[in-house]
N, C-alpha and C positions, 0 to 999 in steps of 0.2 A: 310072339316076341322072339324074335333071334338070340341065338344061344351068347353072340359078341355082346347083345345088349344086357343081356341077363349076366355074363362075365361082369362088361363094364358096373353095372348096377350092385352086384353083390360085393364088390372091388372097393365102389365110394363105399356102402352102406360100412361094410369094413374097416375101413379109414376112417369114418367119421367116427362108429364104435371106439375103434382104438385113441382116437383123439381125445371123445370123449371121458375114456376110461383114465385116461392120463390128468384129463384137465382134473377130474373126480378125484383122483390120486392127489394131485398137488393143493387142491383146494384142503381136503381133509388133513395133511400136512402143515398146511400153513397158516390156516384161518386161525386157530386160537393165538399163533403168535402176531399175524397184523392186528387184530382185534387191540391185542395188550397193548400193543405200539400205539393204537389209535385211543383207546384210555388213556396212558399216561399223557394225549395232548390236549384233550377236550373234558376230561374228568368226568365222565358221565357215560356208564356201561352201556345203556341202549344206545347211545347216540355213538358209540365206539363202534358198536356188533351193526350199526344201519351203514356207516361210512364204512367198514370191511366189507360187507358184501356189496355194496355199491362200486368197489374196487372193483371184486371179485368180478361185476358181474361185468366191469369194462374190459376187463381181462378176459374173461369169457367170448367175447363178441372179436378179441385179436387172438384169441389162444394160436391159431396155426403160426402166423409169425411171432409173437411172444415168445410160444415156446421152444422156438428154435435162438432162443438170446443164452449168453454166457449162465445169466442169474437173473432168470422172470422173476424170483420174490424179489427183488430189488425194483424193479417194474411197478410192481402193484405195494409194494412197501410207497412209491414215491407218489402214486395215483393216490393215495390214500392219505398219507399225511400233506399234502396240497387238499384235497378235501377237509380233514380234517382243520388246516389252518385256516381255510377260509370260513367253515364253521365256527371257531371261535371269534373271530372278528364282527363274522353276524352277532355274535351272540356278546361281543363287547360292546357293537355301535347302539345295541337294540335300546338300553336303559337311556341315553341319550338319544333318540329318536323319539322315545314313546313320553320324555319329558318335555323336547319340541312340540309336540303334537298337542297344538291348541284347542280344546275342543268347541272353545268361542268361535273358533272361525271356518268351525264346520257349517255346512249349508244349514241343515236342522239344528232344532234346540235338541242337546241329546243327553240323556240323562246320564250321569258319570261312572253310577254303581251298572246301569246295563251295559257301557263302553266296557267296562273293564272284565264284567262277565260272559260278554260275547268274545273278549280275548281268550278266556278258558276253552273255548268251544274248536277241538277238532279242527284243522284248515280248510276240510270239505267244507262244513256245517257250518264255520264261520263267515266261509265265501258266501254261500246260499244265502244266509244271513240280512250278511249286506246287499246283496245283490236284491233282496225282495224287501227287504224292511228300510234298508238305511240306505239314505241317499238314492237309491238309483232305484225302486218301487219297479221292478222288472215283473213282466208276469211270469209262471212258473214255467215256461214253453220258453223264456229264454233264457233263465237261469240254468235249466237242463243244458242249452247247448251252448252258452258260454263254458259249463264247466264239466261240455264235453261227455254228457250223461243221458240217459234215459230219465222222462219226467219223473217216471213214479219213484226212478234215484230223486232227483230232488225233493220229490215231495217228502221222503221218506228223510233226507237231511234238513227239511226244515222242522219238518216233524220232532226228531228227533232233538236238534237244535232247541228249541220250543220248551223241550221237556227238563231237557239240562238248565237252559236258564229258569225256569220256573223253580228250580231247586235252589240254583244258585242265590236266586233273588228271593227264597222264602214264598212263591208265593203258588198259586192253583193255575195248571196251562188249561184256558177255557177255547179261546180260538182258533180255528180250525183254517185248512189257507182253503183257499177260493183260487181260483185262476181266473187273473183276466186278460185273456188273451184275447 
């Protein structure tokens, strides 16, 4: 390697360091106070500290231009309460949606206390879920790659899936999945 390339090279590696160091710098800075701003709009600290770093991490991926702005925390202050608002509107429509939700007019007969138990269950777990039990009887080779996973992930969220409802609903998990692919 040429000594201009080993220059160039130690020059970015440097640069990116330094960026780094900086975005590190700003994050440690400012996270506890986006957080707080994102609590007082969604009233719920983990779901405050998941929408901060979610910020954060979009911030992260513009840090070079970002940080060359008057006031980046205003930046990620505004990334973040747009996240957060749209989270609470999910989170207003959701009781009306889920009172829409006919379960007479699901395809199968479905029992009400397992509908509402597989709501408790995880998003992964609950995808798998449905993807293999309800409605759509998928084998486990495609529930993997709908949700983008290695099977033995699946198996291992239905699995687990399984064990939670079994609790949920009082009762013993005896069934084991089968693949049929």
């Amino acid at each position: 390697m040429s000594s201009i390339t080993m220059r160039l090279r130690e020059g970015t590696t440097g640069a990116v360091a330094e960026r780094d160091a900086e975005f590190a710098w700003f994050f440690r800075t400012e996270y506890e106070a986006v957080v707080r701003t994102m609590y007082l709009i969604v009233h719920d600290r983990e779901q405050a500290r998941d929408i901060a770093q979610d910020a954060f991490v979009q911030l992260f991926t513009r840090w070079r231009r970002i940080s060359q702005y008057e006031r980046p925390e205003a930046w990620v202050r505004r990334v973040g309460i747009r996240m957060a608002v749209r989270a609470v509107r999910r989170e207003r429509l959701r009781p009306r949606l889920e009172r829409e939700l006919d379960v007479a007019s699901l395809p199968k007969p479905v029992d009400v206390d397992v509908l509402q138990a597989v709501r408790r269950l995880p998003a992964a777990q609950r995808a798998a879920v449905v993807l293999f039990y309800f409605f759509e009887d998928r084998p486990v080779s495609e529930v993997a790659q709908i949700l983008s996973c290695p099977e033995v992930t699946a198996k291992v969220y239905l699995h687990r899936a399984r064990k939670r409802l079994a609790a949920l609903l009082g009762e013993r998990e005896t069934e084991e999945i089968e693949d049929v692919s």
